[in-house]
C-alpha positions as CSV (number, residue, x, y, z in Angstrom):
1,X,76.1,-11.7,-10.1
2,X,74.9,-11.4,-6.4
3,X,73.6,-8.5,-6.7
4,X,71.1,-9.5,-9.6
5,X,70.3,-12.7,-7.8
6,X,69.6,-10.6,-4.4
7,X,67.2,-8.0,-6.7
8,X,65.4,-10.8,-8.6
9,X,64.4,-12.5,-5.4
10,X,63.7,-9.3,-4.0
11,X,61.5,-8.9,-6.6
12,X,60.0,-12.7,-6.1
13,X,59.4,-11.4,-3.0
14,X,57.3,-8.4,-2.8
15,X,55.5,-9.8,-6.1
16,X,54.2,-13.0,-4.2
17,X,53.6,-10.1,-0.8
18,X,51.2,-8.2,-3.6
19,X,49.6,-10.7,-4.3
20,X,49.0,-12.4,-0.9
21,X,47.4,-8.9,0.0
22,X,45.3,-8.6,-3.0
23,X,43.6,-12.1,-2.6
24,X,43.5,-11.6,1.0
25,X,41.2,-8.0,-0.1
26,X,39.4,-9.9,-3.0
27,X,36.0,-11.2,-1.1
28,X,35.4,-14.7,-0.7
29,X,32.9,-15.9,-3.0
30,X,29.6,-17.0,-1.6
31,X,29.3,-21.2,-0.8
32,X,25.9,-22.7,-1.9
33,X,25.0,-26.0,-1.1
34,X,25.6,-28.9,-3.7
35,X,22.4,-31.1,-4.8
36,X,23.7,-33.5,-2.1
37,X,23.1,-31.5,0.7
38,X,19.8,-30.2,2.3
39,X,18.8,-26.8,1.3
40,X,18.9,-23.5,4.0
41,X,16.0,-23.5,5.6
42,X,15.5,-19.6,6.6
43,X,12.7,-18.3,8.9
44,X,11.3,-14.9,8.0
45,X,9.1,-12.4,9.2
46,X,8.0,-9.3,8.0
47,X,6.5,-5.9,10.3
48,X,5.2,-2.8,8.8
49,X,6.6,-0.1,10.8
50,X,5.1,2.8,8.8
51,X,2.6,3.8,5.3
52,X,4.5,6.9,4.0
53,X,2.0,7.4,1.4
54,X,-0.6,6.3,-1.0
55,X,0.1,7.1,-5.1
56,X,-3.6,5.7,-5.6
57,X,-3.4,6.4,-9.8
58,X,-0.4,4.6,-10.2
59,X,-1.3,2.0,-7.5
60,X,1.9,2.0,-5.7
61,X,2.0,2.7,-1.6
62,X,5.6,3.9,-0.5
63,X,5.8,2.5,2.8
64,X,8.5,1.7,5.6
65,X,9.5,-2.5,6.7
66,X,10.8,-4.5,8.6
67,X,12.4,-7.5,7.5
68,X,14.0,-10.8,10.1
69,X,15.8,-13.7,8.7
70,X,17.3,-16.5,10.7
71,X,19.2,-19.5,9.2
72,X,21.8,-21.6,10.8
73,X,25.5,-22.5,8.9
74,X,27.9,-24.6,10.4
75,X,30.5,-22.9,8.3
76,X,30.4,-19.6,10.0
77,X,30.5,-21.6,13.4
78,X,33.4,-20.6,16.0
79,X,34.6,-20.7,19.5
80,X,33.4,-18.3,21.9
81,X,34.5,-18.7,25.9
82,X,31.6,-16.7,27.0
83,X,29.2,-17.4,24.3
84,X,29.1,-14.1,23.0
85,X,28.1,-13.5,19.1
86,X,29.8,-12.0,16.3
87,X,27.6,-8.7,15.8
88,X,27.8,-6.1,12.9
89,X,25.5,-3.0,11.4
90,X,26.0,-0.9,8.1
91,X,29.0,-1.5,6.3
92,X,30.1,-4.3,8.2
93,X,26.9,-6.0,7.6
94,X,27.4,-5.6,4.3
95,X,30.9,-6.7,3.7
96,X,30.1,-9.8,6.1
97,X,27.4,-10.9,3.9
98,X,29.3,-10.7,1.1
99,X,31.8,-13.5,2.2
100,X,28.8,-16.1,3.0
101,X,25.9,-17.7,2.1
102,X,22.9,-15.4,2.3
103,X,19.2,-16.2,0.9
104,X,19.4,-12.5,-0.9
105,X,15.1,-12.7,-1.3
106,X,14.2,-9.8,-3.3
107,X,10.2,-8.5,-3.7
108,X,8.9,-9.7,-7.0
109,X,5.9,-6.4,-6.6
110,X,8.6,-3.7,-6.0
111,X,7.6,-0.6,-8.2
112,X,11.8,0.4,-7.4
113,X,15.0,-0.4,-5.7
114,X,14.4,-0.8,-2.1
115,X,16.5,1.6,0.4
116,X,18.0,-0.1,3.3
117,X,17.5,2.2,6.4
118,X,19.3,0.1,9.0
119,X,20.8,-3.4,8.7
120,X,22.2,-6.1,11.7
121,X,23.6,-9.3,11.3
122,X,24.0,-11.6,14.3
123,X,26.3,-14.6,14.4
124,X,26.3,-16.9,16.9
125,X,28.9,-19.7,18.0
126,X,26.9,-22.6,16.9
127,X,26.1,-20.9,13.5
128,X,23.1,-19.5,13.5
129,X,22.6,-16.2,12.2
130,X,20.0,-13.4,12.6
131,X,20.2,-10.7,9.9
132,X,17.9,-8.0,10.3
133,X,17.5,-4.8,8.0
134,X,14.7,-2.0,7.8
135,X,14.3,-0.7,3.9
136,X,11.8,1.9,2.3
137,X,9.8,0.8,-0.5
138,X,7.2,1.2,-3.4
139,X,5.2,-1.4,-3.5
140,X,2.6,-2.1,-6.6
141,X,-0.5,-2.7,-5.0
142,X,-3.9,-4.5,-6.5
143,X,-6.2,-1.5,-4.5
144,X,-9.8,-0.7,-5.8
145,X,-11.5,2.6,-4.3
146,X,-14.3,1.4,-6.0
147,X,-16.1,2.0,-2.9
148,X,-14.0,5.1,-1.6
149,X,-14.5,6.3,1.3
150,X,-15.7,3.6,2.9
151,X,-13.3,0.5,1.6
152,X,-11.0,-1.5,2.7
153,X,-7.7,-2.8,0.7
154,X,-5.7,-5.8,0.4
155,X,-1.8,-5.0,0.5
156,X,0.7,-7.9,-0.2
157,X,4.0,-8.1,-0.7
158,X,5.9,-10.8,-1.5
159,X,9.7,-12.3,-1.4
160,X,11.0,-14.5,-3.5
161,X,14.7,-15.5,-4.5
162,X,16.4,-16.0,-8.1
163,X,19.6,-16.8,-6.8
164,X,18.8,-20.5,-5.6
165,X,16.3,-22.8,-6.6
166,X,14.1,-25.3,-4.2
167,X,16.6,-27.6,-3.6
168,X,19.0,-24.9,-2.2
169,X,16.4,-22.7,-0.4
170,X,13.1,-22.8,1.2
171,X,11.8,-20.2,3.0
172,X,9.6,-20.7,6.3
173,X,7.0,-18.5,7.9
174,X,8.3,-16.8,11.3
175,X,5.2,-15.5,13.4
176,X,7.5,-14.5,16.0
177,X,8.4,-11.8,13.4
178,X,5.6,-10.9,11.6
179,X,3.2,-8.4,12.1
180,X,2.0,-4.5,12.8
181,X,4.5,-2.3,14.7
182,X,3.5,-1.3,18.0
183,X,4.6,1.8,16.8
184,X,2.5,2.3,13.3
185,X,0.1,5.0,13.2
186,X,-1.5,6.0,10.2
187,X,-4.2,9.3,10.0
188,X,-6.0,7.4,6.9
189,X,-5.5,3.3,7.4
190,X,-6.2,0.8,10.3
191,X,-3.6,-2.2,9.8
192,X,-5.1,-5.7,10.3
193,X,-3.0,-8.7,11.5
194,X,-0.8,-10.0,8.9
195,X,-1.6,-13.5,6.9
196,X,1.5,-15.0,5.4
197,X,2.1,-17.9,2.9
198,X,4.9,-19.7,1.7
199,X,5.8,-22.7,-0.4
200,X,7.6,-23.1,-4.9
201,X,6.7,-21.8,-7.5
202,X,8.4,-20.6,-10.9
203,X,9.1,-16.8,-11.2
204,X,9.3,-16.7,-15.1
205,X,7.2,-19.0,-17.5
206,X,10.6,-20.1,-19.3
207,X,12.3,-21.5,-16.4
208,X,12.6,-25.1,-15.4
209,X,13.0,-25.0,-11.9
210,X,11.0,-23.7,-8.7
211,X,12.0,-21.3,-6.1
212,X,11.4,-20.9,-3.0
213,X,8.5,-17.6,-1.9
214,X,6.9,-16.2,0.9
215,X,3.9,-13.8,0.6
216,X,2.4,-11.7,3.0
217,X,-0.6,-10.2,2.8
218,X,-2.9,-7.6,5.3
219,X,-5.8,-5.7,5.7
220,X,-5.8,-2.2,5.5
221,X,-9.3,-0.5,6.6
222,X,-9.8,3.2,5.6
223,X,-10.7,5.6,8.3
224,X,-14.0,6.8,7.3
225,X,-15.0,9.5,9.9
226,X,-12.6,12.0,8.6
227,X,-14.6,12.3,5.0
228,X,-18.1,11.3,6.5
229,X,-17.4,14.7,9.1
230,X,-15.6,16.8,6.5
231,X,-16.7,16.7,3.1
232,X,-19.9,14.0,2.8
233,X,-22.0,15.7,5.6
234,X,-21.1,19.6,4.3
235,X,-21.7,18.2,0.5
236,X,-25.6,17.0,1.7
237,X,-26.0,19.9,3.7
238,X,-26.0,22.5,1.4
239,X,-27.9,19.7,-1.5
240,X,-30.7,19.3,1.0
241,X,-30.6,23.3,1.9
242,X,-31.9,24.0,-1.6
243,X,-35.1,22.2,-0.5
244,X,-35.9,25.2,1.5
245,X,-36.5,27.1,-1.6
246,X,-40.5,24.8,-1.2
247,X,-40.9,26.7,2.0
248,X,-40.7,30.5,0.2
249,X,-43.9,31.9,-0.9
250,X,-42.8,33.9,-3.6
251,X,-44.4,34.6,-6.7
252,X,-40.5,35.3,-8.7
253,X,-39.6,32.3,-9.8
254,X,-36.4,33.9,-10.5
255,X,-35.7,34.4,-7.0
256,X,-36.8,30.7,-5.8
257,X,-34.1,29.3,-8.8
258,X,-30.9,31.7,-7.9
259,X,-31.5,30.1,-4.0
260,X,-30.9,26.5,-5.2
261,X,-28.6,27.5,-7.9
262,X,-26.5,29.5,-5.2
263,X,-26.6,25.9,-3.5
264,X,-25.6,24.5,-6.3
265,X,-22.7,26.6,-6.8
266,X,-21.6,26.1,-3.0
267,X,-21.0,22.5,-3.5
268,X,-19.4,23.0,-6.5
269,X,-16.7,25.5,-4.8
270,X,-16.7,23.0,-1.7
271,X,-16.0,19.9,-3.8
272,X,-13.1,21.7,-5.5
273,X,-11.6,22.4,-1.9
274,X,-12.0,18.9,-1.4
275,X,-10.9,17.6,-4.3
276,X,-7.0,16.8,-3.3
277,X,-8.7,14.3,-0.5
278,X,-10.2,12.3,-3.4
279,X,-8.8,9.6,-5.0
280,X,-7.8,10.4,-9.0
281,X,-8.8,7.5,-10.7
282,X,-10.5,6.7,-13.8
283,X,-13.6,5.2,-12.9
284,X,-16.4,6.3,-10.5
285,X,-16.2,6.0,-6.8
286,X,-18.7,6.3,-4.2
287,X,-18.0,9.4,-3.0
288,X,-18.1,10.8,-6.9
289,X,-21.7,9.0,-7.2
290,X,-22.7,10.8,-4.2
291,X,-22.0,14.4,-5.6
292,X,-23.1,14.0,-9.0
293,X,-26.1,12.3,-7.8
294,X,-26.5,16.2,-5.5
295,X,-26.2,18.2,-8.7
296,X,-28.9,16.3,-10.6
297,X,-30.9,16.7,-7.2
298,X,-30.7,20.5,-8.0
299,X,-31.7,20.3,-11.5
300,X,-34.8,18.5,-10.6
301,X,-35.8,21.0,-7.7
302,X,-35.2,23.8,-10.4
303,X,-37.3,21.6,-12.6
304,X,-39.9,21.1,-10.0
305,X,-40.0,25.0,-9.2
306,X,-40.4,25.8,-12.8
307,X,-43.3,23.3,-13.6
308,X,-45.1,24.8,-10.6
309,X,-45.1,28.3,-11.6
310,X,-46.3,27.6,-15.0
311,X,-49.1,25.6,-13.3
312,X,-49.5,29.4,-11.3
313,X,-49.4,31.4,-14.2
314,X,-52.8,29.4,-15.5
315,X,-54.5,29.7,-12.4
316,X,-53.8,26.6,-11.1
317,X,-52.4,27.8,-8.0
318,X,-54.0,24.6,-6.3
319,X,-51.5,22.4,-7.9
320,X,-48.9,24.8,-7.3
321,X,-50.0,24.9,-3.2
322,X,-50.1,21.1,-3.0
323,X,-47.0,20.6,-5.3
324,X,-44.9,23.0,-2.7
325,X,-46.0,20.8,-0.2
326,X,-45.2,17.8,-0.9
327,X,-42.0,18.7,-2.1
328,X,-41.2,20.3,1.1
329,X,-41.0,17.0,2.3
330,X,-40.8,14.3,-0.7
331,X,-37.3,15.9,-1.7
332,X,-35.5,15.2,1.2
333,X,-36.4,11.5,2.0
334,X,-35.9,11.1,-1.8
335,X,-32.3,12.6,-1.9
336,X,-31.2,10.5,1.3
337,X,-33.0,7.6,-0.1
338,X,-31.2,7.6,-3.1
339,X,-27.6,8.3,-1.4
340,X,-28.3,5.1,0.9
341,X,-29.1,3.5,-2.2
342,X,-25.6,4.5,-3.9
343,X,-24.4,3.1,-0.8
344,X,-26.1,0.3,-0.4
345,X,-25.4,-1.1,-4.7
346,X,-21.6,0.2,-4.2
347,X,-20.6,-1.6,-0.9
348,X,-22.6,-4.8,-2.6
349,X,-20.6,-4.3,-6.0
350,X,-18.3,-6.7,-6.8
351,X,-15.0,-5.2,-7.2
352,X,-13.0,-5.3,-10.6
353,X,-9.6,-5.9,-9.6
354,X,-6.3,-5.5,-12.1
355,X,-3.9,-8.8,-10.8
356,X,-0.6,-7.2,-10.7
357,X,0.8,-10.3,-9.3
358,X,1.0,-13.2,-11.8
């Protein structure tokens, strides 16, 4: 009889041991703050550290953050004799996060998942907490290179969270951690100072309550000397070149055409080589009115030389003298004119943007 009574408490025992260890493992689930209490109030700033790239069909930029939150929570308070705070990265971030409140924001303009790069939490003894985390991400964007290359574009991003609602979270806008890396450089964009927003709203048309956002938006300008030097100037080169065609006195009107058509076919081959520095998208940019406008250009000097000589052939080679020379000159002031026009109607254009933020 001992015996069974000394195995079944034995038993008892290591049964109530199990399960002291498994709720001990189990994490704690995360407090919120009742309707009675005043919501977190969490400070956060934003820094673009780098643009990784541009997917200008599908509007999404791929780019690399930087993301500070500070909140204070007397439950996570403790005693400290030198003052020193609780500090954990990776992992130990994570698992510490998951055992207390945390304002979880996610970005309502995400194209997928963010990755987090590096991650910090700070706790302090009076409870407040600084939680720190660099992610990569695609961001839809609402960019229009209407006016490529000479635009500029509007990134935003913004945070929001579904897990509370206003009366358990409002976000406030931290300028002490907001901004443009020191250390961002990009070959195509110049970064602008960032403007941030915050304040309720409702994420989905069916719900009934509003939650707390923050939106940041910045200028991004595009770097226009690269295409001016390598592809615009080249392109009008070889389109006013075939002008020189009105400084040949030849009678073969064969060999005055294959000149501008050999023109022709240069910026032809030229704007393939360029064509991966070009944005693909469906409608016409500036740069693409430029070059069409060039080819026409060479159908109306091959026109022009074709008139002439049938003015030549019928002994009209009076007409044919003075129509040389005026075209010598006429054609190029015409053909610059009418690029600074394209210019001048697409950087007054208003721009036709797609709101992929509702």
């Amino acid at each position: 009889m001992r015996h069974f009574l000394f195995i079944g408490a034995s038993i008892i025992v290591l049964y109530c041991a199990a399960v002291y260890s498994a709720a001990q493992s189990l994490p704690i689930s995360k407090p919120i703050p009742t309707s009675t209490e005043q919501p977190f109030e969490v400070e956060m700033g934003l820094y673009l550290l780098h643009i990784v790239k541009i997917d200008q069909p599908n509007q999404i930029l791929s780019g690399l953050f930087e993301i500070t939150m500070l909140w204070k929570d007397d439950r996570v308070s403790f005693q400290s004799p030198d003052g020193a705070p609780k500090v954990y990265s990776g992992p130990l971030a994570d698992k510490m996060l998951a055992t207390m409140w945390y304002p979880d924001p996610e970005i309502i303009n995400q194209a997928s998942k963010p990755s987090i790069q590096k991650n910090n939490l700070t706790i302090f003894p009076d409870g407040s907490i600084v939680y720190r985390y660099i992610f990569s991400a695609d961001i839809l964007t609402e960019f229009d290179y209407t006016r490529f290359p000479f635009d500029d574009q509007e990134l935003k991003l913004e945070l929001q969270s579904f897990t509370y609602n206003s009366d358990q979270l409002v976000f406030i806008a931290s300028e002490q951690y907001t901004g443009i890396s020191k250390l961002f450089r990009s070959d195509d964009w110049v970064a602008y100072p960032i403007s941030v927003f915050a304040g309720f709203k409702r994420a989905f048309g069916f719900e009934t309550q509003d939650r707390a956002y923050i939106l940041y938006e910045m200028k991004l300008e595009r770097r226009s000397a690269f295409y001016i030097l390598r592809i615009i100037i080249p392109f009008c080169f070889f389109i006013l070149m075939a002008t020189c065609v009105f400084w040949i006195n030849s009678s073969f009107i064969s060999g005055r055409t294959s000149i501008v058509v050999s023109f022709a076919l240069t910026s032809v081959a030229f704007n393939f080589l360029v064509l991966k520095y070009l944005p693909s998208v469906p409608y016409k940019t500036m740069l693409n009115a430029i070059i069409t406008s060039g080819y026409f250009m060479c159908g109306m000097i091959i026109i022009a030389i074709i008139i002439f000589e049938l003015f030549k052939q019928r002994g009209r080679e009076r007409v044919w003298s003075l129509g040389n020379n005026i075209c010598r000159f006429a054609f190029p002031v015409f053909m610059i004119s009418v690029w600074l026009l394209i210019y001048y109607i697409f950087d007054t254009k208003e721009l036709q943007i797609v709101d992929l933020i509702k």
